[in-house]
Z-matrix of the N, CA and C atoms (Angstrom, degrees):
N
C 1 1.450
C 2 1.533 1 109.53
N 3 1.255 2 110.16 1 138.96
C 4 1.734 3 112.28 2 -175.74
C 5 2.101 4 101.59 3 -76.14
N 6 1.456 5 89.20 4 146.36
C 7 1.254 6 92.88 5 -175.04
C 8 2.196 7 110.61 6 -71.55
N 9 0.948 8 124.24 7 103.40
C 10 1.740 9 112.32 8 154.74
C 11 1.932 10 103.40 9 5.82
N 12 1.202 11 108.29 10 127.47
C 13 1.632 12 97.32 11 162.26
C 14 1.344 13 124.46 12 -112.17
N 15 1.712 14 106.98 13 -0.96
C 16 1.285 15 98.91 14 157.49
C 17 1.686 16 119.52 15 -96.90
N 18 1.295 17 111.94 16 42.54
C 19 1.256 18 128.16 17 138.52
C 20 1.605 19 142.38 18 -117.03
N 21 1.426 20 92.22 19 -8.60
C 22 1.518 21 110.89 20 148.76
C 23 1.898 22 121.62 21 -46.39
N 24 1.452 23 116.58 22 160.40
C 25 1.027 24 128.04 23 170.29
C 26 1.329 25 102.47 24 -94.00
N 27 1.598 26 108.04 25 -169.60
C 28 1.257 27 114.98 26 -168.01
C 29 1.561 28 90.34 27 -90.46
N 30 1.261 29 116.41 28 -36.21
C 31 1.614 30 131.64 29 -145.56
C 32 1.659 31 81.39 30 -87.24
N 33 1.401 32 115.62 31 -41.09
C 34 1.658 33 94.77 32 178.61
C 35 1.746 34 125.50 33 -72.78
N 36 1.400 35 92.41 34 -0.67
C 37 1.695 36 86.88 35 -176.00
C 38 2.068 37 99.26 36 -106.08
N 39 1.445 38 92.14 37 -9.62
C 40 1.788 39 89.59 38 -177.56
C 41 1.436 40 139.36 39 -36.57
N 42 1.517 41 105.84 40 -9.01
C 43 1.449 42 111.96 41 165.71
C 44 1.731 43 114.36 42 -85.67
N 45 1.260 44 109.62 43 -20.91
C 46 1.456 45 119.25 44 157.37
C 47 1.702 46 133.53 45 -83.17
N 48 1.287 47 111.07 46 -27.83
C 49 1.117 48 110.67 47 156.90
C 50 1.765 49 111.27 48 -72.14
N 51 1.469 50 121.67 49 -47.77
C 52 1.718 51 94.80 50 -164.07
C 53 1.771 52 102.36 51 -74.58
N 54 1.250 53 119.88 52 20.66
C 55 1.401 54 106.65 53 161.59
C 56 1.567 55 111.98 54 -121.73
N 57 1.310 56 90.70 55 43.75
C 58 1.355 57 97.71 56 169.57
C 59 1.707 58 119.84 57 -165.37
N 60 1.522 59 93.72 58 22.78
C 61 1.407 60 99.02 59 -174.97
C 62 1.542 61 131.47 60 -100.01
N 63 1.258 62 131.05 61 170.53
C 64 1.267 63 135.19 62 -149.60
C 65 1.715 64 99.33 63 -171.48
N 66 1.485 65 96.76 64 101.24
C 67 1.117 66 84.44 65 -178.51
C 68 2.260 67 127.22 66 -87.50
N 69 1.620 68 91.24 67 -3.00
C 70 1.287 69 89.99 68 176.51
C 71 1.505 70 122.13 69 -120.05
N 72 1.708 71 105.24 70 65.16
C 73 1.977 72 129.45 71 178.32
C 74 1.309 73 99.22 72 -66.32
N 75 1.189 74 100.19 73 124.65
C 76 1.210 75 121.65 74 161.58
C 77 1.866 76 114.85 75 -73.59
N 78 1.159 77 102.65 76 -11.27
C 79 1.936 78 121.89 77 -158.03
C 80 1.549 79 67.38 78 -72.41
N 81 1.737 80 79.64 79 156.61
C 82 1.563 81 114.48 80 177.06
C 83 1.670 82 98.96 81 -110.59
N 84 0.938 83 120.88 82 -21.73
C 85 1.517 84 106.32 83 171.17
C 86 2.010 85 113.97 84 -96.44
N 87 0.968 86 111.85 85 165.43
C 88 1.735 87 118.84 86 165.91
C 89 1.905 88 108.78 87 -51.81
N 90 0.786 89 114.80 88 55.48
C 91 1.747 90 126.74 89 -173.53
C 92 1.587 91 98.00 90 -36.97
N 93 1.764 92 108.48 91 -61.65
C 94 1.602 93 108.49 92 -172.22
C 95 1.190 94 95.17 93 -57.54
N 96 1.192 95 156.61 94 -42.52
C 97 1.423 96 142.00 95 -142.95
C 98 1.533 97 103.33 96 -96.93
N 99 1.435 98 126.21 97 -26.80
C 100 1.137 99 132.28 98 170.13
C 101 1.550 100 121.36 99 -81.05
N 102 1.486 101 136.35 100 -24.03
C 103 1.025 102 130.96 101 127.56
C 104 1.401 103 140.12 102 -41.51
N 105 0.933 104 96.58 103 -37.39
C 106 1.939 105 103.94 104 173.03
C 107 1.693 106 100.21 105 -69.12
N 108 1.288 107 104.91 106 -62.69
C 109 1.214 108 76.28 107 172.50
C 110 1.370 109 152.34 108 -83.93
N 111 1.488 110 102.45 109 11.10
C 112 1.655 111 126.47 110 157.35
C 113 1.282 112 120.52 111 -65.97
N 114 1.538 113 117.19 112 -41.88
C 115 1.402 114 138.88 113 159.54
C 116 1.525 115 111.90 114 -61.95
N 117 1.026 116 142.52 115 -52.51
C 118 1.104 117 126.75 116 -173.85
C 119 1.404 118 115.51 117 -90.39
N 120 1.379 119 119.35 118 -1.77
C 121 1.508 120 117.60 119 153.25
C 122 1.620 121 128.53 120 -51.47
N 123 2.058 122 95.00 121 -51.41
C 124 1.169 123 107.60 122 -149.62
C 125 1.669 124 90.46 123 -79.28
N 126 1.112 125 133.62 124 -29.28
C 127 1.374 126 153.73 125 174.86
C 128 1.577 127 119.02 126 -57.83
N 129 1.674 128 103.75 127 -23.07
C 130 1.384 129 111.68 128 155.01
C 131 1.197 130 125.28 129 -82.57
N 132 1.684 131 108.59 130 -64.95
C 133 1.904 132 106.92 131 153.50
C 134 1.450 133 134.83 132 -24.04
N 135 1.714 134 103.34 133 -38.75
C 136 1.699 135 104.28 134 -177.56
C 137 1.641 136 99.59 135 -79.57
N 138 1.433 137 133.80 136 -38.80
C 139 1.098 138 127.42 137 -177.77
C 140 1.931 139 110.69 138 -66.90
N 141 1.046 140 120.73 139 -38.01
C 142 1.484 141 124.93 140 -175.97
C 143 1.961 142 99.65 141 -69.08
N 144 1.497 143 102.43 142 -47.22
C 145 1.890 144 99.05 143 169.02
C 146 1.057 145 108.69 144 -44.66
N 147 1.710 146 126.97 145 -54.61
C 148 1.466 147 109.51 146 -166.74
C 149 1.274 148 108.70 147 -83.56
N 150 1.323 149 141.45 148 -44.64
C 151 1.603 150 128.96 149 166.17
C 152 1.681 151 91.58 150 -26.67
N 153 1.238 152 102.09 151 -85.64
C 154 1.752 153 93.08 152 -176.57
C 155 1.594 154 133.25 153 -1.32
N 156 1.316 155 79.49 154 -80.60
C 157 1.512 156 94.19 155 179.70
C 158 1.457 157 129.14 156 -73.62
N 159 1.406 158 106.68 157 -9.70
C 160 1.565 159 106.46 158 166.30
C 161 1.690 160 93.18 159 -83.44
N 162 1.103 161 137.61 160 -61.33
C 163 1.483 162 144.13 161 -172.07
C 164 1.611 163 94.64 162 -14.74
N 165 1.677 164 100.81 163 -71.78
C 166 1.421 165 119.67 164 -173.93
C 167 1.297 166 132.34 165 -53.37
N 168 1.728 167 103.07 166 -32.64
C 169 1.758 168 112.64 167 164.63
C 170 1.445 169 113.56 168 -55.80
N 171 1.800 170 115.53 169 -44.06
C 172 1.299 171 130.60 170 -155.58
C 173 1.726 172 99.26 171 -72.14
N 174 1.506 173 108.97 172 -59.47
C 175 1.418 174 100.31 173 172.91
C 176 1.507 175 125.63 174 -59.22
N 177 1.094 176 122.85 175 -16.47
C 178 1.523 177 133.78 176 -169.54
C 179 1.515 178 96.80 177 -78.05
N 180 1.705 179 126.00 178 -39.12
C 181 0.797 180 140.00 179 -152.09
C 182 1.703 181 104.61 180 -106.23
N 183 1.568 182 123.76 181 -1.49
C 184 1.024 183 133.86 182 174.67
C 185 1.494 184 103.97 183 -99.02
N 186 1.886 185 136.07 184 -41.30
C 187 0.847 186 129.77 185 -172.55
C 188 1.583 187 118.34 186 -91.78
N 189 1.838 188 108.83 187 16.99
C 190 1.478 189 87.36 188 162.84
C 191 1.446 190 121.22 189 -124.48
């Protein structure tokens, strides 16, 4: 099971923040840290689509 990432640290998402960093934000909130975990959401969703969708090929591919 994928871990929650807003229970992640910062230091656990740090391979996602330095590809996404900037060190002179003007943002008033932690931006890198809020991307990471925007990124590692969508990165869970895309992995659960393809389980999905292979699941769905396989049965599709059993009933003909």
């Amino acid at each position: 099971m994928c871990t929650d990432p807003l229970t992640q640290s910062k230091t656990d998402l740090s391979d996602l923040i330095e590809h996404i960093s900037l060190k002179d934000s003007p943002v008033g909130i932690d931006a890198q840290y809020t991307h990471a975990i925007i990124i590692s959401y969508l990165q869970q969703i895309s992995a659960r689509l393809d389980r999905l969708e292979a699941r769905l090929n396989q049965e599709q591919g059993k009933d003909a």
